[in-house]
Each structure stands twice: as structure tokens, then as C-alpha cells.
Backbone as numpy.savetxt, mean C-alpha at the origin, in Angstrom:
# Nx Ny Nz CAx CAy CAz Cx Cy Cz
-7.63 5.71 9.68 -8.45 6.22 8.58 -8.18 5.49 7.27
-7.23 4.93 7.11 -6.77 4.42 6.10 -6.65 2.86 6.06
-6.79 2.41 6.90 -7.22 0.80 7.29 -5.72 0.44 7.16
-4.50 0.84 6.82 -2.92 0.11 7.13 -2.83 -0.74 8.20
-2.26 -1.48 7.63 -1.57 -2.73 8.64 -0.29 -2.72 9.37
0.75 -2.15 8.52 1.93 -2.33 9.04 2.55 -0.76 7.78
2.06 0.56 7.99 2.31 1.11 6.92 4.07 1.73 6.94
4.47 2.59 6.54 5.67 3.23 6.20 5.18 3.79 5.44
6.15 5.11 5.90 5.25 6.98 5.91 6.06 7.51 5.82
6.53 8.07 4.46 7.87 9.05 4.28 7.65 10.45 3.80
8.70 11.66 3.67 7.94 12.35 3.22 8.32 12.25 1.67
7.71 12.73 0.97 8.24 12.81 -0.69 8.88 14.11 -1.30
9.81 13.85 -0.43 10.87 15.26 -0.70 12.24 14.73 -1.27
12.16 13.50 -1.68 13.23 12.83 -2.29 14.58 12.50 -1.31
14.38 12.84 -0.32 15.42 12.66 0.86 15.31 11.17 2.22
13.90 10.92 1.16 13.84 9.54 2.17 13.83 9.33 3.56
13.09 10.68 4.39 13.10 10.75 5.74 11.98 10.21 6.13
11.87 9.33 6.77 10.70 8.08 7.45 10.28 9.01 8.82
8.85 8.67 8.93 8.28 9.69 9.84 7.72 8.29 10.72
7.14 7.46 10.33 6.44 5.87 10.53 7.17 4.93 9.54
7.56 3.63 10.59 8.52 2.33 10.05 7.55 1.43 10.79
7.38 0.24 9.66 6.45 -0.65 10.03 7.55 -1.50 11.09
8.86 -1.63 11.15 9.82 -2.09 11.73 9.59 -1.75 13.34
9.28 -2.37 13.81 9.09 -2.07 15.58 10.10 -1.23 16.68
9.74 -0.15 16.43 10.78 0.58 17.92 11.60 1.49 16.45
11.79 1.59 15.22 12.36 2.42 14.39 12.52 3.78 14.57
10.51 4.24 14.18 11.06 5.53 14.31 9.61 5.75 15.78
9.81 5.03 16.95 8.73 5.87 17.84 9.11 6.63 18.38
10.39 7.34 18.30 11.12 8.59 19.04 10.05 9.68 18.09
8.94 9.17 17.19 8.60 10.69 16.02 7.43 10.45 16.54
6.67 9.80 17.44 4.98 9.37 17.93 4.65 11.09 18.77
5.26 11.16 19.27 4.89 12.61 20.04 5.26 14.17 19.21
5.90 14.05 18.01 6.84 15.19 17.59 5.22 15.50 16.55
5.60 17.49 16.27 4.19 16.99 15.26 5.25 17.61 13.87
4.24 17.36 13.24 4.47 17.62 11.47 5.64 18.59 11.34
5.65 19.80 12.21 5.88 21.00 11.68 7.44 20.54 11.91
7.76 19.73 12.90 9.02 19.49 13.39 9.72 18.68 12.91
9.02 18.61 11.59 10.05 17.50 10.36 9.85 18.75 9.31
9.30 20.04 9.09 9.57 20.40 7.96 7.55 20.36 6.84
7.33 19.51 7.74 6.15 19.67 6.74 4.75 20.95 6.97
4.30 21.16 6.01 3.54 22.08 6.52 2.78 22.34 4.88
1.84 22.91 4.95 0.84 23.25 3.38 1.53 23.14 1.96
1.06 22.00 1.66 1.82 21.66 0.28 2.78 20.41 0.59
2.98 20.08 1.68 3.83 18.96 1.49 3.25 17.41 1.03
3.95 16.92 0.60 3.36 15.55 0.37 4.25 14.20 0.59
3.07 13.21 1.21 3.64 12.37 2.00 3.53 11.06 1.38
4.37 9.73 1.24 4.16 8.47 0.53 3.95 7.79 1.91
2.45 6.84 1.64 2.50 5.58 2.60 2.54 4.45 1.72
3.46 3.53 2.37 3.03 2.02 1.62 2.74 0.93 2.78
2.13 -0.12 2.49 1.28 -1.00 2.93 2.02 -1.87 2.33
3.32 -2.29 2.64 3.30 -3.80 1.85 2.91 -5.20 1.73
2.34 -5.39 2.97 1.57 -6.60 3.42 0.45 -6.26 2.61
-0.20 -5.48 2.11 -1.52 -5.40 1.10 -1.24 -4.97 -0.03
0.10 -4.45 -0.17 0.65 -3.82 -1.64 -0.31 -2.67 -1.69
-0.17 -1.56 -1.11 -0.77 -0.92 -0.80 -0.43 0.78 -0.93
-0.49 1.74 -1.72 0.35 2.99 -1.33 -0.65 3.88 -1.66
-0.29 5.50 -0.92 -0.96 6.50 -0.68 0.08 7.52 -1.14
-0.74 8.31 -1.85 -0.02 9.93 -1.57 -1.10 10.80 -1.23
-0.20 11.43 -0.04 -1.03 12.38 0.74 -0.33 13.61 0.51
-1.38 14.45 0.47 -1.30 16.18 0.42 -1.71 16.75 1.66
-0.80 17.25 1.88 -0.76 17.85 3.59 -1.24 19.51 2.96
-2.49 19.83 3.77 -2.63 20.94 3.39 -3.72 21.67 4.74
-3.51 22.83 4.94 -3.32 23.55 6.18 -4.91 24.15 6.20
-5.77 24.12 7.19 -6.77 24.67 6.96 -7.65 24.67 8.53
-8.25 26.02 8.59 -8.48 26.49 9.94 -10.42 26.35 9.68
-10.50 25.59 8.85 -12.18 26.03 8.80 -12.79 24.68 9.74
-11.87 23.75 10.15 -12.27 22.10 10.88 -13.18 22.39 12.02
-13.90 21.41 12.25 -14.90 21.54 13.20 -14.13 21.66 14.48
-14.71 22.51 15.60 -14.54 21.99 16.82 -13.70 20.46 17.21
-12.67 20.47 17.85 -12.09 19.24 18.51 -11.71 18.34 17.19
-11.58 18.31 16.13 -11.47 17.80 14.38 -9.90 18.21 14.53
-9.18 17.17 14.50 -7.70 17.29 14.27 -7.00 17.54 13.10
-8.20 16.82 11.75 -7.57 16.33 10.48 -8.63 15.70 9.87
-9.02 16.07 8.34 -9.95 15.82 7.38 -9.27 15.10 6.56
-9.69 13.84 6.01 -9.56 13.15 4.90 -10.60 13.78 3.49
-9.92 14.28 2.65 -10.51 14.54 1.66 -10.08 13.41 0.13
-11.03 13.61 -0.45 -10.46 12.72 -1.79 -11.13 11.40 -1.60
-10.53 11.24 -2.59 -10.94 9.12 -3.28 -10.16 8.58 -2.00
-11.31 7.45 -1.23 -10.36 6.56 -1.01 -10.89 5.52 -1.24
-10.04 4.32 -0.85 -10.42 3.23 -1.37 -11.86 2.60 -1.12
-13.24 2.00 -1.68 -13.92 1.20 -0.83 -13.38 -0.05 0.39
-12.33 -1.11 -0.06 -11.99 -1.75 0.54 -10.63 -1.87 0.47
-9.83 -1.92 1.24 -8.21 -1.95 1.39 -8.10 -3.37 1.64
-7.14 -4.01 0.95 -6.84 -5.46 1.14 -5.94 -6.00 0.16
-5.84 -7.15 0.00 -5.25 -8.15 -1.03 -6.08 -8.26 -2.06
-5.71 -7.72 -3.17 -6.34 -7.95 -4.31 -6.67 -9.68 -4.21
-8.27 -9.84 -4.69 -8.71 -10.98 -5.03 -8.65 -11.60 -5.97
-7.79 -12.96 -6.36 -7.19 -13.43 -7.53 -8.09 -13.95 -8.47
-7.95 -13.43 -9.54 -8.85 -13.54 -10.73 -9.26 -15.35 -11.50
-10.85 -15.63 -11.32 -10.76 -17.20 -11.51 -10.50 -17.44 -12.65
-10.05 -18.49 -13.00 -9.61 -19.06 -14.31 -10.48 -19.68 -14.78
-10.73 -19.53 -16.16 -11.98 -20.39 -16.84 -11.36 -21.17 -17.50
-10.09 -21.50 -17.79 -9.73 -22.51 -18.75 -9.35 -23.35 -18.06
-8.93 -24.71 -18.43 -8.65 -26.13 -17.91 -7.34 -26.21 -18.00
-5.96 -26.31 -17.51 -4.66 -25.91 -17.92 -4.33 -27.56 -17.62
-3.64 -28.04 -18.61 -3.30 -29.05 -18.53 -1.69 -29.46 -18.61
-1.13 -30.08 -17.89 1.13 -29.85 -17.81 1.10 -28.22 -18.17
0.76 -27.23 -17.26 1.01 -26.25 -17.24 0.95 -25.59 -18.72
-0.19 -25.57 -19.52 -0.05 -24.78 -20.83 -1.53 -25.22 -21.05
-1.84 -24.04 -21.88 -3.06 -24.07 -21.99 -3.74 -24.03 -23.59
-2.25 -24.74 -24.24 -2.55 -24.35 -25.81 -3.31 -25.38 -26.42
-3.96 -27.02 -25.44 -5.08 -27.79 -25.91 -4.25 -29.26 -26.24
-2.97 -29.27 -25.83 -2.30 -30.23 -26.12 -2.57 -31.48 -25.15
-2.89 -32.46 -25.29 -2.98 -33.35 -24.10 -1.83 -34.24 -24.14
-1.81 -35.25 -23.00 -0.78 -35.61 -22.22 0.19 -36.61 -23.21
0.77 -36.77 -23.07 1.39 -38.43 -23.96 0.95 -39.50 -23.33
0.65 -40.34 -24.29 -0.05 -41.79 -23.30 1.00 -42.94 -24.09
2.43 -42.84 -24.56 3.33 -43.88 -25.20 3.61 -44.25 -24.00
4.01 -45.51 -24.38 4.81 -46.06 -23.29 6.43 -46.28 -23.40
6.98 -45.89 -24.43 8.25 -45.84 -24.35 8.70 -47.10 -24.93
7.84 -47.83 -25.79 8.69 -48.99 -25.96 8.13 -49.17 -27.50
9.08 -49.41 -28.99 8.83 -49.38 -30.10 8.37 -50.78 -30.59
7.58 -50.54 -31.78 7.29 -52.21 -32.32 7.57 -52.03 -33.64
């Protein structure tokens, strides 16, 4: 739902307990366990980061029986249009020996008359 690549998923209870490690084989002993069996439950809130996209979430875990038929879990809220690598901003100026204050190059040759 969130388009992550490689995320890490903690809860934000200041105790730094990792639920998902983008690190391979970390935490898949937690793939079958559900929420309730770490403590979380209505009101909790969860940090994801994305660091391969620089990327983070806070999620509000919040409990609600009104979901459709066979509906596991609703995303509510803002999310992003596109998740990715920010696209680097073009430069309109001409940068010349790294500075852009209009100075041009030296053309001496090093030898006095």
C-alpha cells in the first residue's frame, strides 16, 4: 500500500522494538505474529522508513469494526502521489571552477615581463 522498497517498521513507543527490518532473515520470526502480540492496539503509532527513497511514515493504528466484508485494513489520510527519489532540481546558472559568483578562469601564463 505504501509502495516501500526495503522499509523498517518500528513501533514509536520510544523503546525501539522493530516489527519489519529491511535486513534479510532479522525480524521474519514477526511475519505470522499479529499486532496485538507486540502490544499494539487503538492508538498506537508506528514509524516506517524507506531509506533507499528517504522515505518515512507515521502510522496511527486505530481499531475499527465498520470494514467491509473480507477488508483486513483501511488506509486513511494523505498519501503520497508518487513515492520515490526526489527529482533533482535543474540548474539555470552556468557554474564555472565550481562558483558561481561570474568570475572567469585565469588565462596568465605564469611567466612575468
Amino acid at each position: 500500500k505504501f509502495a516501500m522498497v526495503a522499509p523498517d517498521v518500528q513501533i514509536d513507543d520510544g523503546k525501539g522494538t522493530i516489527l519489519i527490518s529491511s535486513e534479510e532473515g532479522e525480524t521474519e520470526a514477526n511475519n505470522h505474529r499479529k499486532l496485538s502480540d507486540f502490544g499494539i492496539r487503538n492508538g498506537t503509532r508506528l514509524q516506517a522508513d524507506d531509506f533507499l527513497q528517504d522515505y518515512t511514515l507515521l502510522i496511527n493504528v486505530l481499531h475499527s469494526e465498520d470494514l467491509e466484508k473480507d477488508v483486513e485494513f483501511e488506509v486513511v489520510g494523505d498519501t503520497p502521489e508518487k513515492v520515490g527519489p526526489k527529482p533533482s532540481e535543474p540548474t539555470s546558472k552556468n557554474i564555472t571552477n565550481g562558483s558561481d559568483d561570474g568570475a572567469q578562469p585565469s588565462t596568465s601564463t605564469g611567466k612575468r615581463e
